[in-house]
C-alpha positions in Angstrom: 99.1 112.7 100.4 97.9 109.5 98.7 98.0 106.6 100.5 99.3 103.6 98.1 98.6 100.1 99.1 101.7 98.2 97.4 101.8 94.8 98.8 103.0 90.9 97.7 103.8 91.0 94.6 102.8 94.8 93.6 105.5 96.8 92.1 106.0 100.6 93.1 108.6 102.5 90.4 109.6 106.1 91.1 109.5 108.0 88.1 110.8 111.3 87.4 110.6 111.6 83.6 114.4 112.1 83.0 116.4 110.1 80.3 117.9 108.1 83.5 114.7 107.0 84.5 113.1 106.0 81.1 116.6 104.0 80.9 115.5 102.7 84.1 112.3 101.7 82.9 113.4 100.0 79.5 115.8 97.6 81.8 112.7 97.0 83.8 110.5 95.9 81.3 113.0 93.9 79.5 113.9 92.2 82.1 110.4 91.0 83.2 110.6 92.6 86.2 107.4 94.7 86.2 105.6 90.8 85.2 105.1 89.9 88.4 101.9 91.5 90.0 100.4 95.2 89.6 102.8 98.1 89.0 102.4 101.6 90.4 104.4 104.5 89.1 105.2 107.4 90.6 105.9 110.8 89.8 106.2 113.7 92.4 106.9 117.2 91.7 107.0 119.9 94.6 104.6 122.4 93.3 102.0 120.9 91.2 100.0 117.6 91.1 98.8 118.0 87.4 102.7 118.3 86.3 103.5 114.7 88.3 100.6 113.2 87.2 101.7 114.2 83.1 105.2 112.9 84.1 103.9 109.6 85.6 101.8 109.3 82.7 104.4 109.3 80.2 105.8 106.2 81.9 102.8 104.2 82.1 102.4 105.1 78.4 105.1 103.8 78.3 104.8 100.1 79.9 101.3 100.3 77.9 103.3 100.3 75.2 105.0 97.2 76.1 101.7 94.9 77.6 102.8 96.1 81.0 100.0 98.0 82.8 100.4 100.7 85.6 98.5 102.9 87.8 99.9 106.4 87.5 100.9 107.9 91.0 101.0 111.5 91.3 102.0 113.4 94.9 102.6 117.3 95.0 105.1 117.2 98.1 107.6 119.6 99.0 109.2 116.6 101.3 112.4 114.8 99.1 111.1 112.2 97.1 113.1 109.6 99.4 110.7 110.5 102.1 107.9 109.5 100.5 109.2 106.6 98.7 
């Protein structure tokens, strides 16, 4: 598993590519909250790392969109997702 050094300001949004969690991330962005240092989202899916990395990559399209910039975060891991957050 990736080891992901969020620290001081850093930002780390779990993504999972439902209509819940783009939701999730308009409220983010519109409320500055992904302004204040360098954003991380992730996407995990149990079977396959190329599917979480297109899911996270749809989010940080996303925040592109918006002048926000992210590093996608992908994790194949069978573990629940609260584990590795």
């Amino acid at each position: 598993m990736p080891e992901v050094n969020v620290g001081g300001d850093d930002v780390l949004v779990a993504y999972d590519g439902s209509a819940t969690a783009a939701r999730a991330l308009q409220a983010a962005v519109a409320t500055g909250l992904l302004e204040s240092g360098r954003v991380h989202l992730l996407a995990i899916d149990a079977n396959d790392h190329v599917v979480a990395s297109k899911i996270a990559q749809r989010g940080v399209e996303f925040l592109d969109f918006h002048g926000v910039h992210a590093h996608n975060v992908a994790i194949r891991s069978g573990d629940p997702p609260s584990q590795i957050i």
